[in-house]
C-alpha positions in Angstrom: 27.9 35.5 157.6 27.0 35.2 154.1 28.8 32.1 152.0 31.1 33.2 149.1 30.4 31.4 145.6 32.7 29.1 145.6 31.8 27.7 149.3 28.3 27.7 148.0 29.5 25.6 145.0 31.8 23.1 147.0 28.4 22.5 149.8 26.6 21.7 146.8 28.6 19.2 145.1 29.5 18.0 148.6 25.6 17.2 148.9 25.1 15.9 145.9 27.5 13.3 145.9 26.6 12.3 149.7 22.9 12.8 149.9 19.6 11.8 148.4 16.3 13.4 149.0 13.0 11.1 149.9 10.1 13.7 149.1 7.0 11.9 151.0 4.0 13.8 151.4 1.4 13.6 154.5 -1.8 15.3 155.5 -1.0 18.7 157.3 -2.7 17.3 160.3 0.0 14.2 159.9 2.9 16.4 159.5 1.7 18.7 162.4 1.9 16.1 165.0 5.1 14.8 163.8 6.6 18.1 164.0 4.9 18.5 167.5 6.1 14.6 168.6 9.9 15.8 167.6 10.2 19.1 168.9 8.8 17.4 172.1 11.3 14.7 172.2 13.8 17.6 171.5 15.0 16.9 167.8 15.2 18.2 164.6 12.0 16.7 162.5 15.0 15.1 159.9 16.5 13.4 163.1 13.1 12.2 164.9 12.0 10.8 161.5 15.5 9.2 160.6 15.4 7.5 164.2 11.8 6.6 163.5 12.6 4.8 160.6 15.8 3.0 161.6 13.4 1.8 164.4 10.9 0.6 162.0 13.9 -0.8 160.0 15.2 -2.7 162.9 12.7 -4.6 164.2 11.8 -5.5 160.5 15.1 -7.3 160.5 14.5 -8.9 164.1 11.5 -10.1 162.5 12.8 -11.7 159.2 15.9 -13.0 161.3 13.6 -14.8 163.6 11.9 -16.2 160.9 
């Protein structure tokens, strides 16, 4: 079911006031395996990489804290 204009309109305010966009680029053979590690694991790329980097992100903090 297509979305009228004005739902069209309110999803894009809606993500423009909650989201940001992080354009990285990678090597295609990068990117590939990524895509291959998430599907995988059974998740979206966006959620395999957001866990991946909250990972990242949380042992950086375990390792300034126990500093």
């Amino acid at each position: 079911m297509a979305l009228t204009d004005a739902q069209r309109k309110a999803n894009d305010k809606y993500l423009a006031a909650k989201y940001e966009r992080l354009p990285i680029s990678y090597s295609k053979d990068f990117c590939a395996a990524v895509r291959a590690a998430a599907e995988a694991s059974g998740c979206s790329l966006a959620g395999y990489v957001k866990k991946a980097i909250e990972a990242q992100m949380e042992r950086d903090k375990e390792e300034s804290d126990a500093e």
